[in-house]
C-alpha positions as CSV (number, residue, x, y, z in Angstrom):
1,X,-49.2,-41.6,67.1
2,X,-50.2,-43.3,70.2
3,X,-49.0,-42.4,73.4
4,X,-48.4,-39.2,71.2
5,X,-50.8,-35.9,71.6
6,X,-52.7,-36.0,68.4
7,X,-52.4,-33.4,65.6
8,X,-55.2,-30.5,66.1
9,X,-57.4,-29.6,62.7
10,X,-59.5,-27.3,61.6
11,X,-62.4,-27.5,58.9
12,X,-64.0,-25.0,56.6
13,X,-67.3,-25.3,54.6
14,X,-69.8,-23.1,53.2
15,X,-73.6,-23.1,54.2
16,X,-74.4,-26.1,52.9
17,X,-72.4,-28.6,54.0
18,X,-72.3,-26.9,57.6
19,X,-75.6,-27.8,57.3
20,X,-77.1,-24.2,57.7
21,X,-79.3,-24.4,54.9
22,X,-78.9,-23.8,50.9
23,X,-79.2,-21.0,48.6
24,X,-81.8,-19.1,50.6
25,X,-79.1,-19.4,53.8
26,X,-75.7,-18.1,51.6
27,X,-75.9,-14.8,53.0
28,X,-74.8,-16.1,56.5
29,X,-71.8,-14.9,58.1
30,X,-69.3,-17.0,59.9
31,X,-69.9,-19.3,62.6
32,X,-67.7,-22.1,64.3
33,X,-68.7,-25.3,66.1
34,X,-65.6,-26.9,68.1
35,X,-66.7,-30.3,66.4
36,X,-66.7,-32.2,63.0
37,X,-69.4,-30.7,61.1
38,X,-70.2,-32.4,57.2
39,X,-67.1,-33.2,55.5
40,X,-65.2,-32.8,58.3
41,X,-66.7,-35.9,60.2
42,X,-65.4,-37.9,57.2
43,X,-61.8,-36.7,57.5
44,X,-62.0,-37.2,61.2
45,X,-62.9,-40.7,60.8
46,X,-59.8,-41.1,58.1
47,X,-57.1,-39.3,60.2
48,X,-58.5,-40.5,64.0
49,X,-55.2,-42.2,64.7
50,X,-53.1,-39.2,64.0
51,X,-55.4,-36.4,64.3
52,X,-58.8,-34.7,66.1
53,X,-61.1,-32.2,64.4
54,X,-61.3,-29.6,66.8
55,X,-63.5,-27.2,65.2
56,X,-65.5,-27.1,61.7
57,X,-65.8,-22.9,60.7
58,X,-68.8,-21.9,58.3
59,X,-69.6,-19.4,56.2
60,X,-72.0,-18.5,53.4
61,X,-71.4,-18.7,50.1
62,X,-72.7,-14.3,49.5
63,X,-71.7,-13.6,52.4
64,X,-68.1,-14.9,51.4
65,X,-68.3,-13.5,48.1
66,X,-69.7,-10.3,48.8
67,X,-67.4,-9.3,51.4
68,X,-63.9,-10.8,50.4
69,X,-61.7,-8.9,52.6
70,X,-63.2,-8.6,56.2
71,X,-64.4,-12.3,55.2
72,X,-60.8,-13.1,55.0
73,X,-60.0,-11.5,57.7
74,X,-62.6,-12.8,60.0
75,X,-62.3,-16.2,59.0
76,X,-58.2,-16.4,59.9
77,X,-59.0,-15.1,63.6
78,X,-61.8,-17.4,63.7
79,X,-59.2,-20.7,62.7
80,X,-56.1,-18.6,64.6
81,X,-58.2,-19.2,67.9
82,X,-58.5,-22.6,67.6
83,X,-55.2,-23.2,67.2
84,X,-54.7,-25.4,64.5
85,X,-51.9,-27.6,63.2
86,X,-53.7,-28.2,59.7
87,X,-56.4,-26.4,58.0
88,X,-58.6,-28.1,55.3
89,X,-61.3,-26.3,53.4
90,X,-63.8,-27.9,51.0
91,X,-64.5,-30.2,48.7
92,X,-65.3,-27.2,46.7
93,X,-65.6,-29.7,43.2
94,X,-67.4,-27.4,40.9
95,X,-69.3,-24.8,42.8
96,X,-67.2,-21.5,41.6
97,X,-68.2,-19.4,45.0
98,X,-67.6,-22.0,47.0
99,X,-64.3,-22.6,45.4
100,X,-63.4,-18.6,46.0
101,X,-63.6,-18.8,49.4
102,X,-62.0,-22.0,50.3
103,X,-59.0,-21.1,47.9
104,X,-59.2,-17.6,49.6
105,X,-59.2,-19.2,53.1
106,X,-56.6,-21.9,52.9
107,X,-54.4,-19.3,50.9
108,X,-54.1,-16.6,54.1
109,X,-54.3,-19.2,56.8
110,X,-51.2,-21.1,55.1
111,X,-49.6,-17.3,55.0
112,X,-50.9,-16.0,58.1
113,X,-50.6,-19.2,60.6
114,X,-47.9,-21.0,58.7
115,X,-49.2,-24.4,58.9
116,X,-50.5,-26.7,55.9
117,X,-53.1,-26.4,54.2
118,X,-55.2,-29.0,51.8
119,X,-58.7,-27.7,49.8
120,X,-59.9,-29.9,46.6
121,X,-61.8,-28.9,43.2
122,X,-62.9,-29.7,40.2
123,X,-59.9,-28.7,37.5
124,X,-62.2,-26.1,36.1
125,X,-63.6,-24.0,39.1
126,X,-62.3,-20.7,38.4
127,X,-60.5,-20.7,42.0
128,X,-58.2,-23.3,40.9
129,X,-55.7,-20.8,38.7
130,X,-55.6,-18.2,41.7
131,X,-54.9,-20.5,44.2
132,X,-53.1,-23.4,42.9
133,X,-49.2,-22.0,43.8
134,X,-50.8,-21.5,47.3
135,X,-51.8,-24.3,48.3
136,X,-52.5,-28.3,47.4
137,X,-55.6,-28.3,45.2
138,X,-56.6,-32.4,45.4
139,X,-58.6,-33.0,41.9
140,X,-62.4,-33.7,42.1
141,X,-65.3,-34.5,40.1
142,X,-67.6,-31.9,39.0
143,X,-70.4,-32.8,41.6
144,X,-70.0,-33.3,45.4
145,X,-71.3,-37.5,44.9
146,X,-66.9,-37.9,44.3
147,X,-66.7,-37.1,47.9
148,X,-65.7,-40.3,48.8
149,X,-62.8,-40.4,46.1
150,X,-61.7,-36.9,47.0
151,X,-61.9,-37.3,51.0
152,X,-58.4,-40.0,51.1
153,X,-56.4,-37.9,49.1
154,X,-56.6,-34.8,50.7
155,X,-56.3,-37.0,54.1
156,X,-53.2,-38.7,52.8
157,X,-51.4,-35.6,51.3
158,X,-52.7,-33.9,54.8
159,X,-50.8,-36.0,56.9
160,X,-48.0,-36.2,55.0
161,X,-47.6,-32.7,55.3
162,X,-47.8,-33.0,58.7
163,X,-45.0,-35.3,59.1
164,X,-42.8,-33.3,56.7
165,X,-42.9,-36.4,54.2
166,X,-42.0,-36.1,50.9
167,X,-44.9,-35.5,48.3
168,X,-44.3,-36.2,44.5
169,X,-45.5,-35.0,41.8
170,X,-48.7,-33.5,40.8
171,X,-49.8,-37.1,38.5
172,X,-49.0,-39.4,40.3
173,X,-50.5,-38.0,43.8
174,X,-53.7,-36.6,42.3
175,X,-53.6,-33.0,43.3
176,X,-54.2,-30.3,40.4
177,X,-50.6,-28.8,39.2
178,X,-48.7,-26.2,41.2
179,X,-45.9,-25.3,38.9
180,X,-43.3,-26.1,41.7
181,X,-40.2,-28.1,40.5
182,X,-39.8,-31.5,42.1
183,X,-36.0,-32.6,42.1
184,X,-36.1,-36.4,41.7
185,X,-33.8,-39.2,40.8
186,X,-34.4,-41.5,38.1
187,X,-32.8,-44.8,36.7
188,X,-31.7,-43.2,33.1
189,X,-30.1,-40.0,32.5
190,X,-32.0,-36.9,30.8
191,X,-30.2,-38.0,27.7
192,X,-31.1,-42.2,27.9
193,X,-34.8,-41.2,28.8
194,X,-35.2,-38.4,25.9
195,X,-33.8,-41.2,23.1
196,X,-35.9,-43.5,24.9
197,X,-39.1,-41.6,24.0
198,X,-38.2,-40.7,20.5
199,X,-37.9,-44.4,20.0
200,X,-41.3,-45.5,21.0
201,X,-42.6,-42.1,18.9
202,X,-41.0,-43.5,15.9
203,X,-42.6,-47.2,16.4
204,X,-45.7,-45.6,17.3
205,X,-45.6,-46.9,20.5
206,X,-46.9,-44.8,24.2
207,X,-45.2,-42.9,25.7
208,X,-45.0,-39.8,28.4
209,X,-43.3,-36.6,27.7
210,X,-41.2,-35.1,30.9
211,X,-42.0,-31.3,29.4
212,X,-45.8,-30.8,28.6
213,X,-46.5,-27.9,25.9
214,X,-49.2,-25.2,27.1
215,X,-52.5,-26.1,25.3
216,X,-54.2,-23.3,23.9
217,X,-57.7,-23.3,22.6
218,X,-58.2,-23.4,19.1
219,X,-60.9,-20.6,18.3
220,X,-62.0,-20.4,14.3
221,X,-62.9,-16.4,13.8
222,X,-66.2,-15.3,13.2
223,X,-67.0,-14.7,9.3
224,X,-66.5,-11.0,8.7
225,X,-68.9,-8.3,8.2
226,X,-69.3,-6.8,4.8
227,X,-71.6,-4.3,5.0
228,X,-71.4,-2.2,8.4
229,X,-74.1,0.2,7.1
230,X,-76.3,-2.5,7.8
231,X,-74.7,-3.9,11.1
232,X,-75.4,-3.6,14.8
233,X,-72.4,-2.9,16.9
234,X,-72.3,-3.3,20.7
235,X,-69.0,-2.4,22.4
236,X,-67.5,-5.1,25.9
237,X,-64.9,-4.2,27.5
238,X,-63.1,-6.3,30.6
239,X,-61.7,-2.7,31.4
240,X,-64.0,-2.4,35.0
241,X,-66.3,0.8,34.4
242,X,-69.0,0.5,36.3
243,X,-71.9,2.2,38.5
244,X,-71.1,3.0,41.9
245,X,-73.6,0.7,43.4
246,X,-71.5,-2.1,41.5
247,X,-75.4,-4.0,41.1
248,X,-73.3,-7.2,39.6
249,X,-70.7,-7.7,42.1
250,X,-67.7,-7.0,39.7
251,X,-64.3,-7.3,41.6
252,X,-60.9,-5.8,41.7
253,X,-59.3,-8.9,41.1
254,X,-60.6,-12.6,40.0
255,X,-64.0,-11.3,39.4
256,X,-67.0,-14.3,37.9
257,X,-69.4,-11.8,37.1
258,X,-69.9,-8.5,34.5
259,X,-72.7,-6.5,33.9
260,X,-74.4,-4.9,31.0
261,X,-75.3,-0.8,31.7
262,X,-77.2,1.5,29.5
263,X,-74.2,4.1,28.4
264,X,-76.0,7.6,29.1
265,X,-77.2,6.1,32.4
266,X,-74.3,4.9,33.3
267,X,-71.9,8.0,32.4
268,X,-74.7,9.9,33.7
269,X,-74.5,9.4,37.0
270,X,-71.8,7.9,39.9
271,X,-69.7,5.4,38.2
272,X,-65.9,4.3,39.2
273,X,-63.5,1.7,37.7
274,X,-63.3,-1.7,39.9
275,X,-60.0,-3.0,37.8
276,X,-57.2,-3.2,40.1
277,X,-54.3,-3.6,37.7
278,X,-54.2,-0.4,35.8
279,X,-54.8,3.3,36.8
280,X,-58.3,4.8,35.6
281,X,-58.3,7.8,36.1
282,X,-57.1,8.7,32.4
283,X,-60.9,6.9,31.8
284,X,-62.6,8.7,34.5
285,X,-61.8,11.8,32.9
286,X,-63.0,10.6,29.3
287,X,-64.6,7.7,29.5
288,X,-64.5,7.4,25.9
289,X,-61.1,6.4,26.3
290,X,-63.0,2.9,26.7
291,X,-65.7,2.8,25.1
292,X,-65.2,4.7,21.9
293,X,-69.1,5.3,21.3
294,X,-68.5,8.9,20.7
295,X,-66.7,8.0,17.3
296,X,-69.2,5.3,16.4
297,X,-72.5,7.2,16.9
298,X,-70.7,9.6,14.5
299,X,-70.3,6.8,12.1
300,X,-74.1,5.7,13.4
301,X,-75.5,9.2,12.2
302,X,-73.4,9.5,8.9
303,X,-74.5,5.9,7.9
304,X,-71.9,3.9,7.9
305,X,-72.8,1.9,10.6
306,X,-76.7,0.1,11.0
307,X,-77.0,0.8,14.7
308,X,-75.1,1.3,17.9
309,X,-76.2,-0.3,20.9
310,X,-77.4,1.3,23.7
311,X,-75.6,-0.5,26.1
312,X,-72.1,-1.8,27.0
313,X,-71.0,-5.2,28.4
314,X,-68.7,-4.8,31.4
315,X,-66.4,-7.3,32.6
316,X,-63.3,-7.1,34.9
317,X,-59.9,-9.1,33.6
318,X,-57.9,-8.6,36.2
319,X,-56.5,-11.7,37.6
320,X,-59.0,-13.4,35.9
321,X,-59.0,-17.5,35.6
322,X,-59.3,-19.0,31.8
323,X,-62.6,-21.0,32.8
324,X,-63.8,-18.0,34.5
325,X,-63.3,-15.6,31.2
326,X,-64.9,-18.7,29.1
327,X,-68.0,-18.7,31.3
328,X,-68.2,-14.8,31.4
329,X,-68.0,-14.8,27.4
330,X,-70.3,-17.2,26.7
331,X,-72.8,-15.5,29.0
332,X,-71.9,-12.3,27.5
333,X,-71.5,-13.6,23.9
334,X,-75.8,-14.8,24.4
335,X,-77.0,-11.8,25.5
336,X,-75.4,-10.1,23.0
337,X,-77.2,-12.8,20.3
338,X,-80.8,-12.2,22.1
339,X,-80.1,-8.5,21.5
340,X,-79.4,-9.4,17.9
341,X,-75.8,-7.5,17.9
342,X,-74.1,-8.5,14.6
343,X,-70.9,-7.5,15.6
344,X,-68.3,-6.5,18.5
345,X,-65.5,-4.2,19.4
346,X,-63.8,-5.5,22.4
347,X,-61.5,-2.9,24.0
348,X,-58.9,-3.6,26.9
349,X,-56.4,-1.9,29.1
């Protein structure tokens, strides 16, 4: 670009890489420094011909996660005012906070400003499924030492963007899969290629399919419980009823976390439901409606069933990622092992 004004950038990190402090620092609230802070110097050294960092805007990882809404909302005026032509945000790789807010951040400031917008993660930080239409997600490593790897491709996908040049496909560029369709000419016909690749199937040979199936986890189902009389039961549900002081940050939407409450406590005093994508009042009013302990203590008291546990396991679905569910049943899955529950009735919405 020279004799051309260079394009203007802005950069987001969490506490740690604006070089705040670590854990004990994640509370923080936003900041901004009109200069290349972290990663950000890295990009400005990769982009220097084209493009200045004009600002690197920080923000803690609790703080972020804690306060999702005015930290959106604080963070877009904060970018807005520096008057950006591209936003980046990250590395995130495989810290699932971290990830939350920069898939949050680049998502509204695309929206809001209507400029580009480039973040990168690991394919399994639970961020990646709620933000991957909204933005380009570049593909990490799980630890922040890929860096180096990660930094050119969201540079070169960056500037592209920037010069409205074509980007292909998800592959071949290295960014994480945005179920867009690409239109794109090729040497053979659909019906050429297809043959093509049922011939090398045949010989055995490799080849690439056009049309990827969904993979689906293959999960073998626990052995079954023959005597119940003899059985503890413990009742999860990812149906959001929780205490009104929400102790395990549970959210409306995308929520990482659950919590396990003792029932009598937790019916007993000031509870709401958090889940955003169905009505609960009808449980609010009963909340046996959820948790059907009313019928099981019955069974509890008559014999039939060895014990009820005290407590229920909360989670929220809504809007939920698949790695973020996996982490969230394994965790609930153990406690419910070092509580020695022999069996589980999962209700939903």
């Amino acid at each position: 670009m020279s004799g051309k004004k260079k394009w203007r950038v802005v950069c987001f990190v969490n506490q740690f890489f604006g070089q705040i402090g670590g854990e004990e620092m994640a509370g923080v609230g936003f900041s901004a420094k009109n200069e290349a802070v972290g990663p950000a110097k890295l990009f400005e050294t990769l982009m220097q011909d084209e493009c200045e960092v004009v600002g690197t805007v920080i923000c803690g990882d609790n703080y972020f996660a804690e306060n999702t809404e005015k930290a959106v909302a604080e963070g877009v005026e904060l970018v807005k005012s520096m008057r950006p032509d591209l936003f980046l945000a990250g590395p995130a790789f495989n810290a699932g906070r971290y990830g939350l807010s920069c898939g949050n951040m680049v998502s509204a400031v695309g929206k809001t400003l209507g400029i580009p917008t480039v973040t990168a993660m690991y394919p399994e930080n639970p961020a990646v499924e709620l933000f991957r239409k909204d933005t380009y997600i570049v593909e990490t490593g799980i630890m922040s030492s890929d860096m180096r790897k990660t930094a050119p491709k969201m540079i070169g996908i960056a500037l592209r963007l920037l010069r409205h040049e074509r980007i292909g496909g998800a592959a071949s560029e290295g960014y994480i899969k945005r179920d867009i369709i690409l239109n794109e000419e090729q040497d053979k016909n659909a019906a050429i290629r297809a043959v093509d690749m049922v011939l090398k199937k045949i010989r055995g040979e490799p080849f690439e399919s056009e049309l990827l199936p969904p993979e689906f986890d293959i999960v073998e189902p626990a052995p079954p419980v023959f005597d119940l009389s003899k059985a503890k039961l413990a009742l999860v549900s990812d149906g959001g009823l929780i205490p009104e002081a929400n102790p395990d940050k549970l959210k409306p939407n995308g929520s990482t976390t659950w919590g396990r409450y003792d029932w009598d406590t937790l019916v007993g005093e000031s509870h709401f439901v958090i889940h955003s994508g169905y009505d609960g009042t009808s449980v609010l009013e009963k909340p046996y409606r959820l948790f059907p302990r009313d019928v099981l203590q019955e069974f509890a008291d008559a014999g039939r069933l060895g014990a009820l546990d005290p407590d229920v396991y909360v989670a929220c679905g809504n809007c939920a990622s698949v790695a973020a569910s996996k982490e969230k049943g394994r965790q609930i899955a153990e406690a419910l092992l070092t509580n020695n529950v022999d069996a589980v009735i999962l209700t939903s919405t």
